[in-house]
C-alpha positions as CSV (number, residue, x, y, z in Angstrom):
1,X,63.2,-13.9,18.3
2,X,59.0,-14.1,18.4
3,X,59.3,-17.7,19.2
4,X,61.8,-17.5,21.9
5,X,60.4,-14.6,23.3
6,X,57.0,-13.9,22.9
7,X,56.8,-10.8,25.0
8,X,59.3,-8.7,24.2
9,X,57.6,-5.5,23.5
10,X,60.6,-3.9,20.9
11,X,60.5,-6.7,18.8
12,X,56.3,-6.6,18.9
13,X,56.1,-2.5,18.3
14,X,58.8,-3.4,15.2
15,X,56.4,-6.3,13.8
16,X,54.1,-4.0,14.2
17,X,55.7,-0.8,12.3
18,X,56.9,-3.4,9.3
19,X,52.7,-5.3,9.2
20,X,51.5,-1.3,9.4
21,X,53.8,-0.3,6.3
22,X,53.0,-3.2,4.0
23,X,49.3,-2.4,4.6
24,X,48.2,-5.6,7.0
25,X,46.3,-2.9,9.4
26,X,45.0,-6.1,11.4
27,X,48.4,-7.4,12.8
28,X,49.6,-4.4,12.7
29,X,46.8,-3.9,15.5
30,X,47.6,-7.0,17.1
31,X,51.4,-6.6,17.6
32,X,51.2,-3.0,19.0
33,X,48.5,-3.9,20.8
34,X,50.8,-7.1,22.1
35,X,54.0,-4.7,22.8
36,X,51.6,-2.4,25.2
37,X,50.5,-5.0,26.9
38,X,54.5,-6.6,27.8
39,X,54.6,-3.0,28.2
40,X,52.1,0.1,28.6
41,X,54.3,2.5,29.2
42,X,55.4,3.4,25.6
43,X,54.7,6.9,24.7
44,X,56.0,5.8,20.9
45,X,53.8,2.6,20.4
46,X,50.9,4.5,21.5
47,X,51.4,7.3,19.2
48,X,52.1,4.6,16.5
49,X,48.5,2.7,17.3
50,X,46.9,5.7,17.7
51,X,48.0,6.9,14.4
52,X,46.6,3.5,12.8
53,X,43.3,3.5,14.9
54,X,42.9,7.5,13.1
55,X,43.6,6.1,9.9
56,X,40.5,3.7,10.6
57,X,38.1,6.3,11.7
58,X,38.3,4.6,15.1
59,X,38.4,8.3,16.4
60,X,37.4,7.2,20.4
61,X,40.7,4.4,20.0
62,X,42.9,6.8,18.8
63,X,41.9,9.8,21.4
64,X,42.8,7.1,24.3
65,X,46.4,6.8,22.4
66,X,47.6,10.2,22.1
67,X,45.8,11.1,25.5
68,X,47.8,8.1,27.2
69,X,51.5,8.8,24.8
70,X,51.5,12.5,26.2
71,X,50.7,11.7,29.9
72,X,53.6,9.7,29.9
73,X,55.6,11.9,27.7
74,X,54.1,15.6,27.9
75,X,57.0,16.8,25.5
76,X,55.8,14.5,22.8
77,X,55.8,16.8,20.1
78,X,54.8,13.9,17.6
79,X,51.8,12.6,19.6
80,X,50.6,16.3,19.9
81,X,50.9,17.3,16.5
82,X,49.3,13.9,15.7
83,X,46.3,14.6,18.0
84,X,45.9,17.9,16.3
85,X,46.1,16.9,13.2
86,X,42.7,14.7,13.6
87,X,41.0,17.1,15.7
88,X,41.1,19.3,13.1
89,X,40.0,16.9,10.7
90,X,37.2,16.5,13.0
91,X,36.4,20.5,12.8
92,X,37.7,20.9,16.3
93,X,39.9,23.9,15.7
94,X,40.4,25.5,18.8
95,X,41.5,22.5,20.3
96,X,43.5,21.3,17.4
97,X,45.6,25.4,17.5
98,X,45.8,24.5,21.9
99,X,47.5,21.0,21.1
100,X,49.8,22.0,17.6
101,X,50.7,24.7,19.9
102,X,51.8,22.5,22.7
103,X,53.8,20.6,19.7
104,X,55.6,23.9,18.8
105,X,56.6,24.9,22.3
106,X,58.3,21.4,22.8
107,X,59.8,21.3,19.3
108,X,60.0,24.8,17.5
109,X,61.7,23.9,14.6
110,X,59.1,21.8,12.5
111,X,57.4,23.4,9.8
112,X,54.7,20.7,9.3
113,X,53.7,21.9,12.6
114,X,53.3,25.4,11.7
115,X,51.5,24.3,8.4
116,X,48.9,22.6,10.3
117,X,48.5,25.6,12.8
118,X,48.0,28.0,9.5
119,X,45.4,25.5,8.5
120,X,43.4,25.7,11.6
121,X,43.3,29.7,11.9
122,X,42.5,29.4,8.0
123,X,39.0,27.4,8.7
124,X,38.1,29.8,11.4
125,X,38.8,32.7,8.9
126,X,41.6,33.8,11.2
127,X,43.3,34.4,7.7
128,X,46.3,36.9,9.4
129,X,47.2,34.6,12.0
130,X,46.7,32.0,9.4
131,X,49.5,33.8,7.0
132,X,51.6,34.1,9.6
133,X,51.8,30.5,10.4
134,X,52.4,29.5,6.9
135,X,55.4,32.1,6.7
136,X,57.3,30.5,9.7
137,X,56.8,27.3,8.1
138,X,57.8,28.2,4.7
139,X,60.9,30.2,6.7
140,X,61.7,27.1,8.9
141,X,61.4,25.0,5.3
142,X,62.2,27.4,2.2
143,X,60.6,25.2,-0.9
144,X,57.9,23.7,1.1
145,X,54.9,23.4,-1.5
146,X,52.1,22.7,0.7
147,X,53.0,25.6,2.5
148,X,53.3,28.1,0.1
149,X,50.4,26.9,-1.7
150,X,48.2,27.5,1.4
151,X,50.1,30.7,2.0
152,X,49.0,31.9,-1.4
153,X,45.2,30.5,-0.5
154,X,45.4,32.6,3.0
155,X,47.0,36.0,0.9
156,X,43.9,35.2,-2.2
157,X,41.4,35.5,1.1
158,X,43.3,38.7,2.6
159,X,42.5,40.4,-1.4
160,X,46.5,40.2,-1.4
161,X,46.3,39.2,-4.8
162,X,49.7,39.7,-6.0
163,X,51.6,37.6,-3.4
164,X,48.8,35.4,-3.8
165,X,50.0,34.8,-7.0
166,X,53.5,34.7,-6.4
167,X,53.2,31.8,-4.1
168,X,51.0,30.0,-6.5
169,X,53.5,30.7,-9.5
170,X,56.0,29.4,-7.3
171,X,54.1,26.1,-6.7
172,X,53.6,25.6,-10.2
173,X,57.2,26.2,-11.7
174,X,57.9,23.7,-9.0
175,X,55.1,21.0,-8.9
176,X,53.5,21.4,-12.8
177,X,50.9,18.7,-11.6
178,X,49.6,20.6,-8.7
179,X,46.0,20.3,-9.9
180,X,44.6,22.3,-6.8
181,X,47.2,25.5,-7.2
182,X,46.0,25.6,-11.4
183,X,42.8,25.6,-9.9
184,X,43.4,27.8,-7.1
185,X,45.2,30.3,-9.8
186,X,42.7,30.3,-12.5
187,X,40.0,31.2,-10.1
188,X,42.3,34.1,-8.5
189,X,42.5,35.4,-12.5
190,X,38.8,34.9,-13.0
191,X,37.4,36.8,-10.4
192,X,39.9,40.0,-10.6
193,X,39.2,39.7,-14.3
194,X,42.2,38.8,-15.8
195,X,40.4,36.2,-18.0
196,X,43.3,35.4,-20.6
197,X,45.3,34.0,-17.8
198,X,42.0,32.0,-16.2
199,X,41.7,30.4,-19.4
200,X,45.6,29.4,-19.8
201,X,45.5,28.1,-16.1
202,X,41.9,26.4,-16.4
203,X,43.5,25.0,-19.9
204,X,46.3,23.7,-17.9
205,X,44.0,22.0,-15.3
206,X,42.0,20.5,-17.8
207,X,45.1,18.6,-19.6
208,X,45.5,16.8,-15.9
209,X,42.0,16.8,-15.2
210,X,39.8,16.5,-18.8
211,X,37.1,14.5,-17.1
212,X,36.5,18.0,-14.8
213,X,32.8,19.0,-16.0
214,X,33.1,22.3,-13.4
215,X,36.2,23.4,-15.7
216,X,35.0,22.4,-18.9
217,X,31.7,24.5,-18.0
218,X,33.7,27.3,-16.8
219,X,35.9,27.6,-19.9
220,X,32.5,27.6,-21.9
């Protein structure tokens, strides 16, 4: 189909999807890049190359991507939430909560959405509004793990140690290899002085981690 027609821009964005997946980040480039160009007005491509220039750290190419995808399609809930997601990477958190906010208000039913609005208010310390967010998303997804395992970082922070627990318990009955929550529980034990437990969890951490000289110093 290439051959015969060069410029057809589904069959580019495509090429460009399948050369993205199997890790060839150049053509990838080049086809999306090609399908725009038969094309610019393709909110999705331009989410998609957007999404492979952030992956690069080509944070100015990517900006241009989403800014362009929701011009032409302000209820783009995917481009929004994809924007936010590296302007808070970048420690831009107010913007990041403005445009995972916009992503909510066009499409209120993803929980990823609301995970990533918990973890903005969460680096600005905002740790009610942060809880909050992380409830929705674990309502709008019951069984999330990231979710409840950043609920029970946002409760640990509010001194609400017990659900704090709870959620981390959770994550762990579910996910035993969560090396972050045995870490995130065994600290929670240490400082409220339950040290039994700490040593069970840091134990626990240690049989996925045993090159960890922070735990192996702790448990001495």
């Amino acid at each position: 189909i290439l051959k015969t027609m060069p410029n057809e821009p589904n069959t580019l964005q495509l090429l460009g999807a399948f050369t993205k997946a199997v890790g060839d980040v150049t053509q990838a480039e080049k086809y999306l890049r090609a399908s725009l160009k038969a094309d610019p007005k393709q909110p999705h491509v331009l989410n998609n190359l957007g999404n492979l220039y952030y992956n690069l750290e080509k944070y100015k190419d990517a900006t241009a991507c989403y800014e362009k995808a929701t011009n032409l399609q302000p209820a783009y809930a995917d481009a929004w939430f994809n924007w936010a997601i590296m302007l808070s990477m970048q420690e831009q958190y107010d913007k990041s909560i403005k445009f995972v906010q916009k992503a909510i208000s066009y499409d209120p039913k993803q929980a990823k959405f609301y995970n990533l609005l918990g973890l903005s208010f969460k680096r600005q310390e905002n740790f009610q509004a942060a809880s909050e967010a992380f409830e929705k998303a674990v309502r709008l997804q019951p069984g999330y793990i990231l979710a409840i395992h950043n609920l029970g970082t946002a409760y640990r922070e509010m001194e609400r140690y017990e659900d704090a627990i709870q959620c981390f318990n959770f994550v762990l009955n579910n996910k035993p290899d969560q090396v972050e929550t045995w870490e995130s529980i065994g600290s929670l034990y240490h400082s409220t002085g339950d040290f039994n437990r700490s040593i069970v969890a840091f134990s626990k951490l240690l049989e996925l981690e045993p090159e960890n000289l922070t735990i192996h110093r702790a448990l001495n």
